[in-house]
N, CA, C and O atoms as a printed pandas DataFrame, in Angstrom:
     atom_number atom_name residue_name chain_id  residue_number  x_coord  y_coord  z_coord
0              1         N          UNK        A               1   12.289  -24.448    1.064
1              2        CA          UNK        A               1   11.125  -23.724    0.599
2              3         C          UNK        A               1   10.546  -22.853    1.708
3              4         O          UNK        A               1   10.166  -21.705    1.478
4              5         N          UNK        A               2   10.469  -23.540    3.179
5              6        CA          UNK        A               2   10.035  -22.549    4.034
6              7         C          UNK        A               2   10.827  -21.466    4.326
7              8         O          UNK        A               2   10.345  -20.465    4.855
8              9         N          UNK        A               3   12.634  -21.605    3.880
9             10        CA          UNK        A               3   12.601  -20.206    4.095
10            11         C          UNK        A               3   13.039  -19.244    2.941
11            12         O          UNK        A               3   13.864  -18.346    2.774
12            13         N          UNK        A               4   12.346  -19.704    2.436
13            14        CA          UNK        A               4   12.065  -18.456    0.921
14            15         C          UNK        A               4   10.698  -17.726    1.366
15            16         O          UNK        A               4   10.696  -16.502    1.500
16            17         N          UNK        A               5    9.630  -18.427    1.575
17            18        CA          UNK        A               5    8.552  -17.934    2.074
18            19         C          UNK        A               5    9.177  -17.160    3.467
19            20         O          UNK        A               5    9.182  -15.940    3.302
20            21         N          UNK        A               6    9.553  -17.464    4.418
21            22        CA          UNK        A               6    9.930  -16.421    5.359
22            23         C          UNK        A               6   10.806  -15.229    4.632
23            24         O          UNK        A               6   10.227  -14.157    4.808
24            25         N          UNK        A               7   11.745  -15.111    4.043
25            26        CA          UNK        A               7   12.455  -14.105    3.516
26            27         C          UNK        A               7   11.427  -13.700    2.880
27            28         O          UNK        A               7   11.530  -12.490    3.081
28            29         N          UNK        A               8   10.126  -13.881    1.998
29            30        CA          UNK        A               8    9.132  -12.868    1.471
30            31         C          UNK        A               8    9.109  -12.395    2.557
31            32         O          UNK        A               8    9.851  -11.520    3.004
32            33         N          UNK        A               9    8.131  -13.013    3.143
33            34        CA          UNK        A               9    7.436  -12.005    4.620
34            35         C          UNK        A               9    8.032  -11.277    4.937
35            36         O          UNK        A               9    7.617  -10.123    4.829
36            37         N          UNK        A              10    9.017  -11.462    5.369
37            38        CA          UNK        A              10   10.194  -10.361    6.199
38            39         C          UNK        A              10   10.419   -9.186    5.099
39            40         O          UNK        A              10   10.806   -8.161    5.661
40            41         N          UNK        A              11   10.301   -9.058    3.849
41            42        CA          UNK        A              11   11.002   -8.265    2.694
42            43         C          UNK        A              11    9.154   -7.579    3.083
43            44         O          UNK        A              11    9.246   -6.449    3.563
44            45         N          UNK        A              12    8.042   -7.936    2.987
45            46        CA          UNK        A              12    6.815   -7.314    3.043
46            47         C          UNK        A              12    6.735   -6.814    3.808
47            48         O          UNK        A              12    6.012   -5.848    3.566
48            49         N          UNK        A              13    7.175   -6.824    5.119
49            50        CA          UNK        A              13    7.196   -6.319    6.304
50            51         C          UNK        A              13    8.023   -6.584    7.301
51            52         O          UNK        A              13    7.885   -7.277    8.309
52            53         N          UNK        A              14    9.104   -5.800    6.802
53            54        CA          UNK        A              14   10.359   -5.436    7.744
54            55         C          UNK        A              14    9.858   -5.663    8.745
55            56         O          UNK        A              14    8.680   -5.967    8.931
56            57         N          UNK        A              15   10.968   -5.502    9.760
57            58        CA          UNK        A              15   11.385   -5.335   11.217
58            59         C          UNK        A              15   11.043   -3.921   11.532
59            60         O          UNK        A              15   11.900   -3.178   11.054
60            61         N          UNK        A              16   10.143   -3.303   12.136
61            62        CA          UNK        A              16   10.131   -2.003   12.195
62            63         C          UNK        A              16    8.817   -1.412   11.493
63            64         O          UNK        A              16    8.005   -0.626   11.982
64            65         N          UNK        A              17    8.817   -1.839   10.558
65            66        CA          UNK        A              17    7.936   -1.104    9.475
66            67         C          UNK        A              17    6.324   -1.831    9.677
67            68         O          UNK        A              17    6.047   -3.027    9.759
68            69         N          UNK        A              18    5.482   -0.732    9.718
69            70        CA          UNK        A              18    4.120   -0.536   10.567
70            71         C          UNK        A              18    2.985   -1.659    9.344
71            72         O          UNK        A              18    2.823   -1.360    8.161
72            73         N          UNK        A              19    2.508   -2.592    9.844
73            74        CA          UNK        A              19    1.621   -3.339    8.979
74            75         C          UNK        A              19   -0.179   -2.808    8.528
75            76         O          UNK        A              19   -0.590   -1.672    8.766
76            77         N          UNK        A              20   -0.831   -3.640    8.021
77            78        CA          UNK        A              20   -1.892   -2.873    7.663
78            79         C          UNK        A              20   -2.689   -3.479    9.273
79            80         O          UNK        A              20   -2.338   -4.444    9.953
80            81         N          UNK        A              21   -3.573   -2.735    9.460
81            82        CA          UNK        A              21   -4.754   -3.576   10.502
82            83         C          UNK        A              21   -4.899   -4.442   10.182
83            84         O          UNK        A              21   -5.141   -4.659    8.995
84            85         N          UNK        A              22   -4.807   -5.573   11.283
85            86        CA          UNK        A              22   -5.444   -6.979   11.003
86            87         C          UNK        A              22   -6.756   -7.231   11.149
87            88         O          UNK        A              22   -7.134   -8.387   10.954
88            89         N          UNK        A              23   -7.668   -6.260   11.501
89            90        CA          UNK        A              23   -9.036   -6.159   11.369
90            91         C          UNK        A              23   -9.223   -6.245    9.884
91            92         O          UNK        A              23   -9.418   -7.413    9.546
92            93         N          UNK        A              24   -9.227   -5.589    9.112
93            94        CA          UNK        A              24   -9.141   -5.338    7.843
94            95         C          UNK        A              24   -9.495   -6.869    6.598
95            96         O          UNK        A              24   -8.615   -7.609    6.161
96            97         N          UNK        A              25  -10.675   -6.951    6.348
97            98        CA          UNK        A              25  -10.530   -8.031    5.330
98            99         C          UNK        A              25  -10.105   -7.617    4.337
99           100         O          UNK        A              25  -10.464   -6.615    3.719
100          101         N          UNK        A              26   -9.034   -8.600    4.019
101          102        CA          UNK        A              26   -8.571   -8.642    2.606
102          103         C          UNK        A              26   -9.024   -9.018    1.684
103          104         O          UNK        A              26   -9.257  -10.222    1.578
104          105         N          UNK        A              27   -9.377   -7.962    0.474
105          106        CA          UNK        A              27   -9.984   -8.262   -0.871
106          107         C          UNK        A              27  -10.965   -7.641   -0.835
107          108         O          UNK        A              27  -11.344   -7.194   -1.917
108          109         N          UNK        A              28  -11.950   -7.285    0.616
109          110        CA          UNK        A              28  -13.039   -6.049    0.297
110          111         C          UNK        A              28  -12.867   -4.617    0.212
111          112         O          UNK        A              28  -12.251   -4.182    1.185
112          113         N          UNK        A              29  -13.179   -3.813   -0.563
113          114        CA          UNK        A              29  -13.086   -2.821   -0.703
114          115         C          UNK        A              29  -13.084   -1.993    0.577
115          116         O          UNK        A              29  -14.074   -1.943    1.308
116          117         N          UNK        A              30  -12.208   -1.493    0.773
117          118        CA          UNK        A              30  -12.046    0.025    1.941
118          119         C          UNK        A              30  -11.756    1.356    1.482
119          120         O          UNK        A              30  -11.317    1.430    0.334
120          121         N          UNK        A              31  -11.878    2.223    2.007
121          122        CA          UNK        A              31  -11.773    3.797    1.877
122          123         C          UNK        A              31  -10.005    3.756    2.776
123          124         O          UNK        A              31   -9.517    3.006    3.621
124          125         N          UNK        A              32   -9.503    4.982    2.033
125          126        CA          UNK        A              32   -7.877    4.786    2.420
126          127         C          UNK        A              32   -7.404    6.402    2.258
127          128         O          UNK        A              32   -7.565    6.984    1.185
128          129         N          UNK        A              33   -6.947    6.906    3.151
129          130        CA          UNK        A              33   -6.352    8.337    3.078
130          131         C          UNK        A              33   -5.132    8.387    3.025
131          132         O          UNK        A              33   -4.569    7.738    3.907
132          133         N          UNK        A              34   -4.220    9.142    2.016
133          134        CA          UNK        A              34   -3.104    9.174    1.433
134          135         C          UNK        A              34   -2.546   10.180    2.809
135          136         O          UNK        A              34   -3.149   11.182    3.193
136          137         N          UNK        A              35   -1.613    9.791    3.254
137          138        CA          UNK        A              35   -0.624   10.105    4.587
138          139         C          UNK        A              35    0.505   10.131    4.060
139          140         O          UNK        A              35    1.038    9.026    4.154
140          141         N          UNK        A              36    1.397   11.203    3.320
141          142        CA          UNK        A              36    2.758   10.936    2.982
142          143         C          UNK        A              36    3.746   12.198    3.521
143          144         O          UNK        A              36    4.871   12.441    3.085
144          145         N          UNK        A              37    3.063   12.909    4.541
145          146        CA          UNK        A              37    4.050   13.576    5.460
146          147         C          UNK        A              37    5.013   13.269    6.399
147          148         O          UNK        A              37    5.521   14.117    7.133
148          149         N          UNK        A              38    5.398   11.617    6.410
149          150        CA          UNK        A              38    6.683   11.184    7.303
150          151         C          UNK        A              38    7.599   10.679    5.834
151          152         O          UNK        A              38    8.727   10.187    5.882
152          153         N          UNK        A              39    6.700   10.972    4.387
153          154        CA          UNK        A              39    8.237   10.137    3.860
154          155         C          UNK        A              39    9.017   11.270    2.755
155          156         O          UNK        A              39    9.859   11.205    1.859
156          157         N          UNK        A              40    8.037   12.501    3.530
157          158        CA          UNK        A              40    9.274   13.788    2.529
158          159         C          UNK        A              40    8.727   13.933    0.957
159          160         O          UNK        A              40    9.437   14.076   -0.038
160          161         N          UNK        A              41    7.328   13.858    1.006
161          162        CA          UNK        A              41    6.725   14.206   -0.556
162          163         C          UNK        A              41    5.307   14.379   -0.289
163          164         O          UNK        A              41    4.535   13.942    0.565
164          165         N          UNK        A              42    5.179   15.378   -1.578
165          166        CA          UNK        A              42    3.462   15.363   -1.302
166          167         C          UNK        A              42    2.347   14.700   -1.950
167          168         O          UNK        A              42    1.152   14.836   -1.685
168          169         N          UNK        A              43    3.118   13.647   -3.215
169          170        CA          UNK        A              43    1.826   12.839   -3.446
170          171         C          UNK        A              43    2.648   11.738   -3.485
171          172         O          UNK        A              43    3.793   11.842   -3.046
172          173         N          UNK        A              44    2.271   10.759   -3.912
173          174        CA          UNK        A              44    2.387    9.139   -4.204
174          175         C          UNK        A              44    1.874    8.480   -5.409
175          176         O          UNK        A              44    0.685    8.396   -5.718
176          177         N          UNK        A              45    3.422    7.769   -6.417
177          178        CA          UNK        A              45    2.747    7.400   -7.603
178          179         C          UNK        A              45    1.576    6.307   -7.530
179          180         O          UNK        A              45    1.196    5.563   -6.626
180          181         N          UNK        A              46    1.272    6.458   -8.493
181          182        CA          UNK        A              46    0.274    4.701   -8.284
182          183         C          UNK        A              46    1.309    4.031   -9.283
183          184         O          UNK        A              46    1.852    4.614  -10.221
184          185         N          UNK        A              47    1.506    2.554   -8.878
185          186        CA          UNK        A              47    2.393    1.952   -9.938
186          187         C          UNK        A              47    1.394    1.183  -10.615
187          188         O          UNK        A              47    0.193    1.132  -10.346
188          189         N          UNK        A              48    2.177    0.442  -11.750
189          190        CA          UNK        A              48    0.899   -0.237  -13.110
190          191         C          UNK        A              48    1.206   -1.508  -12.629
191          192         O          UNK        A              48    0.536   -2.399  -13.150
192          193         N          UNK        A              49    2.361   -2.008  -11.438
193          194        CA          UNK        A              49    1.978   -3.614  -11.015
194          195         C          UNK        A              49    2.618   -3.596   -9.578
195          196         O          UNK        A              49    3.559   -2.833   -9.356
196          197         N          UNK        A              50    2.204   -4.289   -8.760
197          198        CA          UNK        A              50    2.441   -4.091   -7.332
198          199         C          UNK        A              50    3.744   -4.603   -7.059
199          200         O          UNK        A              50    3.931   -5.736   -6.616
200          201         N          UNK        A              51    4.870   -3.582   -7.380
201          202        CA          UNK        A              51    6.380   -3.863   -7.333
202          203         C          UNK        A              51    6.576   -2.343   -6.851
203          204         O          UNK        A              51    5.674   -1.516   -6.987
204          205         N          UNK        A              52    7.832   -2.032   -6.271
205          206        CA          UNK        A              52    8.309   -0.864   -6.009
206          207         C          UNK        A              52    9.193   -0.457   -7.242
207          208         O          UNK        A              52    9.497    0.708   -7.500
208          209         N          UNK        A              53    9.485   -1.308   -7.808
209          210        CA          UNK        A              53   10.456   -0.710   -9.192
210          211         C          UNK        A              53    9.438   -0.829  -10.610
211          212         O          UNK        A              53    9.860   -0.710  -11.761
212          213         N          UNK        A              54    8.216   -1.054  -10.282
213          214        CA          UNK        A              54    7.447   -1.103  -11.358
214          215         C          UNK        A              54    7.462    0.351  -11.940
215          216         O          UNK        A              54    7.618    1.167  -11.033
216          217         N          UNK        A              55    7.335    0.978  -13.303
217          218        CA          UNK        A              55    6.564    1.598  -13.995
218          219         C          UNK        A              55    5.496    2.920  -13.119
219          220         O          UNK        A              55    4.288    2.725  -13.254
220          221         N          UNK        A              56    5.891    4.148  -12.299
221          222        CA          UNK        A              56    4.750    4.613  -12.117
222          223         C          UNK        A              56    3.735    5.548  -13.038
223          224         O          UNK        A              56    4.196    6.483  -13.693
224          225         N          UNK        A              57    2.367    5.240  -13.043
225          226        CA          UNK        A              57    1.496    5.310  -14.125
226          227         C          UNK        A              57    1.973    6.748  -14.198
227          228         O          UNK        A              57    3.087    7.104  -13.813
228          229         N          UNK        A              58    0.492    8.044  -15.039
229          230        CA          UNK        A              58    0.757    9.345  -14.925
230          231         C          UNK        A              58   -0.114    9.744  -13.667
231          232         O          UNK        A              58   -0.275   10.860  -13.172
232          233         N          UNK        A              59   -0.576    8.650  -13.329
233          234        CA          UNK        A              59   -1.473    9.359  -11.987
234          235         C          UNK        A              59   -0.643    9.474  -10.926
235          236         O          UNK        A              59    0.444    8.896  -10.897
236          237         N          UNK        A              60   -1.114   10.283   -9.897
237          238        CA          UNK        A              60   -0.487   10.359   -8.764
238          239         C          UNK        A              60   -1.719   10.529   -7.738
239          240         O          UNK        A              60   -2.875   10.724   -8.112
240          241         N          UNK        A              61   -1.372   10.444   -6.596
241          242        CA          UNK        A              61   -2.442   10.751   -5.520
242          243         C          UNK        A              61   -1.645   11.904   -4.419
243          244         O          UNK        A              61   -0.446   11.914   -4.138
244          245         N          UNK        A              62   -2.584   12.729   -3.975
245          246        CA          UNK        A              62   -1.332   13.550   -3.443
246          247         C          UNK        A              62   -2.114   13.830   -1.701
247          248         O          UNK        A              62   -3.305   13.812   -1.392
248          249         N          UNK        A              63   -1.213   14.007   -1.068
249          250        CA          UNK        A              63   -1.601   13.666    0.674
250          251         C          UNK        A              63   -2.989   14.436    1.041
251          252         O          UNK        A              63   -3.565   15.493    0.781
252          253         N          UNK        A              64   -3.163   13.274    1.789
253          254        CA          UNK        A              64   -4.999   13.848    2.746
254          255         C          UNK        A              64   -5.620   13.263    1.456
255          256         O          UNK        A              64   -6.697   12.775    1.799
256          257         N          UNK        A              65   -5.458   13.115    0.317
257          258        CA          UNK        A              65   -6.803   12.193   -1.155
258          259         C          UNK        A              65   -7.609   10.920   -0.230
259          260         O          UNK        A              65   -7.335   10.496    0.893
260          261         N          UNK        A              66   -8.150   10.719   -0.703
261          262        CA          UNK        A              66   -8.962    9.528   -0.335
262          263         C          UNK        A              66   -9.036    8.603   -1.435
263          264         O          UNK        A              66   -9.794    8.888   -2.362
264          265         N          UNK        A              67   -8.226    7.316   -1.486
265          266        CA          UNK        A              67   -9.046    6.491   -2.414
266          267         C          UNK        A              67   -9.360    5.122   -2.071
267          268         O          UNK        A              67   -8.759    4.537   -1.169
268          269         N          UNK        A              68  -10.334    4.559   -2.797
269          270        CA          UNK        A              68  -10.995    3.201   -2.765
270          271         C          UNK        A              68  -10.113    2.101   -3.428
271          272         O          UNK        A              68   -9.673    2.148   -4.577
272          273         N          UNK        A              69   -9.946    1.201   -2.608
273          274        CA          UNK        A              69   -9.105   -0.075   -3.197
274          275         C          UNK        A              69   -9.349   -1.293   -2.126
275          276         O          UNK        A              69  -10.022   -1.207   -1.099
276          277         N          UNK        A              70   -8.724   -2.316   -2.550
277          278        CA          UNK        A              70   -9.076   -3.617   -2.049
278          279         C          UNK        A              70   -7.176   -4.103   -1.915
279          280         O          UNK        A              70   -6.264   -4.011   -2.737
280          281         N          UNK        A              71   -7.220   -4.647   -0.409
281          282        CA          UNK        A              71   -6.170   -4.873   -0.088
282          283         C          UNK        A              71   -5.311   -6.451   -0.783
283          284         O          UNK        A              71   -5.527   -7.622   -0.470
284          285         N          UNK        A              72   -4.818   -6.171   -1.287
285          286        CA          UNK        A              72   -4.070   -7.631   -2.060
286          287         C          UNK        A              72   -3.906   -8.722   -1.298
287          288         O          UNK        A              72   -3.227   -8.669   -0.273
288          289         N          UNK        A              73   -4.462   -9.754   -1.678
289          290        CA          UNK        A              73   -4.413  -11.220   -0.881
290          291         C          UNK        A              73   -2.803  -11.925   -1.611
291          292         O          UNK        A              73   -2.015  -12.631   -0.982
292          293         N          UNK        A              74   -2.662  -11.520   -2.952
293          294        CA          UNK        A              74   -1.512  -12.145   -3.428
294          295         C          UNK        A              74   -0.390  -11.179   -3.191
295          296         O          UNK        A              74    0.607  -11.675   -2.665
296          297         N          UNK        A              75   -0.353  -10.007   -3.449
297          298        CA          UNK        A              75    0.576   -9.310   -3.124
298          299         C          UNK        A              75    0.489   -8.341   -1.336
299          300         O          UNK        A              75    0.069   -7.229   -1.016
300          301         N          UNK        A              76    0.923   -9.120   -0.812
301          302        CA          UNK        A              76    0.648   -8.165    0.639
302          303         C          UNK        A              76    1.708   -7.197    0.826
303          304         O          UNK        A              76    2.888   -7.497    0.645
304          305         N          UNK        A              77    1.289   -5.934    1.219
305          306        CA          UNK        A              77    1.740   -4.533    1.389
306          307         C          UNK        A              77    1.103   -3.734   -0.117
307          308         O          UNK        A              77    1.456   -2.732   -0.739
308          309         N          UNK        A              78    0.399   -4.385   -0.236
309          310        CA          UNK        A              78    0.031   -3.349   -1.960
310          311         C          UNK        A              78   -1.585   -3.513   -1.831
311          312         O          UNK        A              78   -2.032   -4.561   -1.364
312          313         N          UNK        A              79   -2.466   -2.456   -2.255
313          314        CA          UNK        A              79   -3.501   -2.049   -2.667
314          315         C          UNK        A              79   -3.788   -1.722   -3.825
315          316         O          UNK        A              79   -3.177   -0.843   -4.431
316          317         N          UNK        A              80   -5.108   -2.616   -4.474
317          318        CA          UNK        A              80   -5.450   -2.264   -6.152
318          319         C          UNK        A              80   -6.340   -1.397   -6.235
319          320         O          UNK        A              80   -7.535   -1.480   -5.949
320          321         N          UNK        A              81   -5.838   -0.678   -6.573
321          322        CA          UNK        A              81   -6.780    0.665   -6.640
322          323         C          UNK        A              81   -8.153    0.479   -7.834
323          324         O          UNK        A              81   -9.316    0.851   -7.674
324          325         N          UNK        A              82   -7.625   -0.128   -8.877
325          326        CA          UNK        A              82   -8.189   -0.595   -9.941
326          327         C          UNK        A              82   -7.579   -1.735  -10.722
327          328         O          UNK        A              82   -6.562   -2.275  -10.286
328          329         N          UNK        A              83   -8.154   -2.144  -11.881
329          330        CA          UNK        A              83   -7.792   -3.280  -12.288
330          331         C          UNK        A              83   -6.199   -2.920  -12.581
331          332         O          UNK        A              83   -5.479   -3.897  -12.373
332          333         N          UNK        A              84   -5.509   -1.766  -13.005
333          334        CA          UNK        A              84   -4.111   -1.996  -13.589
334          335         C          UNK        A              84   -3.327   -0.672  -12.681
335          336         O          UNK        A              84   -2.422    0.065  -13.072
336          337         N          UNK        A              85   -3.959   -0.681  -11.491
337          338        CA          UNK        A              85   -3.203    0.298  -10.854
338          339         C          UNK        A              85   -2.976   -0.088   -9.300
339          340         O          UNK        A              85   -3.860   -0.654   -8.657
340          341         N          UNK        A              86   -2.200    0.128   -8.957
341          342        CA          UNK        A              86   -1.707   -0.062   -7.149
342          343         C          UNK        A              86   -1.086    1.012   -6.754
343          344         O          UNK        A              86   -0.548    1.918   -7.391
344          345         N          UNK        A              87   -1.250    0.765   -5.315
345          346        CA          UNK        A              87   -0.495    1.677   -4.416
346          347         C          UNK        A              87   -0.002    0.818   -2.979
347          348         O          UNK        A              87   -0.891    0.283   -2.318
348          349         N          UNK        A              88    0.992    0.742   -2.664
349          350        CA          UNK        A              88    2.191    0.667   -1.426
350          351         C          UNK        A              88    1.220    0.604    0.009
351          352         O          UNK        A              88    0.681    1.707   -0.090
352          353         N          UNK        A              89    0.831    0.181    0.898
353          354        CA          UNK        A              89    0.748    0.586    2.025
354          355         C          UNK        A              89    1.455    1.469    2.724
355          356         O          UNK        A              89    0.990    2.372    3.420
356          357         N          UNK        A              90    2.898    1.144    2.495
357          358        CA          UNK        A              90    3.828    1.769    3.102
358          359         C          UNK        A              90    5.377    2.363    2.378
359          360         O          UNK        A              90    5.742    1.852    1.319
360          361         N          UNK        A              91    5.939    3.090    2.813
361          362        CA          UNK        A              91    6.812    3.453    1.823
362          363         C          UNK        A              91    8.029    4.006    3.010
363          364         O          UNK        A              91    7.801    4.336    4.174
364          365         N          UNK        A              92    8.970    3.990    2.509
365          366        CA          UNK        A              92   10.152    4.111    3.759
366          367         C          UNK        A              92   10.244    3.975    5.586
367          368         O          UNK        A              92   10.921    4.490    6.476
368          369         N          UNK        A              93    8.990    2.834    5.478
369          370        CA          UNK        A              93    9.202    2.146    7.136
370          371         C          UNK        A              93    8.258    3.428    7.343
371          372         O          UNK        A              93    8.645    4.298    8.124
372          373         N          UNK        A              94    7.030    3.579    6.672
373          374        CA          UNK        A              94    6.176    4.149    7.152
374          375         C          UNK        A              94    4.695    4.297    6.441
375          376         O          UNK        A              94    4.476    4.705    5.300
376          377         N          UNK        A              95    3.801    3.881    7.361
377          378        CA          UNK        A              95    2.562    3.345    6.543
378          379         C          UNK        A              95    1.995    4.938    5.459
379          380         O          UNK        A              95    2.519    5.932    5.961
380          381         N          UNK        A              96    1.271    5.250    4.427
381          382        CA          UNK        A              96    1.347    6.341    3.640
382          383         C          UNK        A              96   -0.264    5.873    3.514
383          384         O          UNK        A              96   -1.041    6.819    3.383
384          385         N          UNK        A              97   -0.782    4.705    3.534
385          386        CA          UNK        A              97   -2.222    4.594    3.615
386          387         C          UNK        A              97   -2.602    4.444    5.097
387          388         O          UNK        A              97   -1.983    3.742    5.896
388          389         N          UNK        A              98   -3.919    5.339    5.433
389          390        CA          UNK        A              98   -4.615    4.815    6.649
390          391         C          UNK        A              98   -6.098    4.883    6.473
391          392         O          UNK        A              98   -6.692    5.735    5.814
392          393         N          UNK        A              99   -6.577    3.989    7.069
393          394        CA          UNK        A              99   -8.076    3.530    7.032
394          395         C          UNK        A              99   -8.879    4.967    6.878
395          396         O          UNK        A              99   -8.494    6.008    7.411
396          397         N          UNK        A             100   -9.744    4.878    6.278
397          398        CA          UNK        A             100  -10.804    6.613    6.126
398          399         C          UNK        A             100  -11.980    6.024    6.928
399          400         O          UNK        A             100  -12.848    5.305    6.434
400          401         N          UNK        A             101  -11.888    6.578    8.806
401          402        CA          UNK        A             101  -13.555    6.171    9.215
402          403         C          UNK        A             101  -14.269    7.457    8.725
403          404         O          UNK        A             101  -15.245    7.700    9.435
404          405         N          UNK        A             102  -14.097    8.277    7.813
405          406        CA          UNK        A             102  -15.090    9.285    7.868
406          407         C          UNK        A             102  -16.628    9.164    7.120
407          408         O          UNK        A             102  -17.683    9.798    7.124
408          409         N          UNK        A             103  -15.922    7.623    6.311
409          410        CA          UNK        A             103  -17.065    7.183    5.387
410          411         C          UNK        A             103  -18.053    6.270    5.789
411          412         O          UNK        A             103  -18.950    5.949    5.010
């Protein structure tokens, strides 16, 4: 069993691939700026469940947006934007959300 739980972790956050701040409480709401100029696109779907092969909704967010979400305690590397929508922290070994101090 412990190493199923390690193979999650490791699948949430590769070797390499940049994590969220550990400052950061999880589950309170933060401000988040859409950064998707290292992964070769200009917006980012929101998916309808915090999977990478999930369903992406018709929304999109597209780079430099700002949105509000609460960082997932059950699903780590994913942000709920709202009750039936998420977004990725990171996306090809590269974080696509970063903290907004402008707020």
């Amino acid at each position: 069993m412990a190493s199923l739980k390690r193979l999650f972790v490791e699948q949430a956050n590769p070797v390499g691939e940049p994590s969220m701040p550990t400052n950061l409480q999880l589950g309170s709401p933060k401000k988040f700026r859409i950064d998707t100029s290292h992964i070769g696109s200009n917006d980012i779907p929101l998916r309808t469940h915090p999977t990478i092969h999930s369903p992406a909704s018709l929304a999109s967010l597209s780079n430099g947006s700002v949105v509000e979400g609460c960082i997932s305690m059950e699903y780590p590397g994913w942000v709920r934007v709202n009750e039936n929508l998420w977004i990725p922290t990171s996306l090809k070994g590269h974080r696509v959300l970063i903290e907004d101090s402008s707020s």
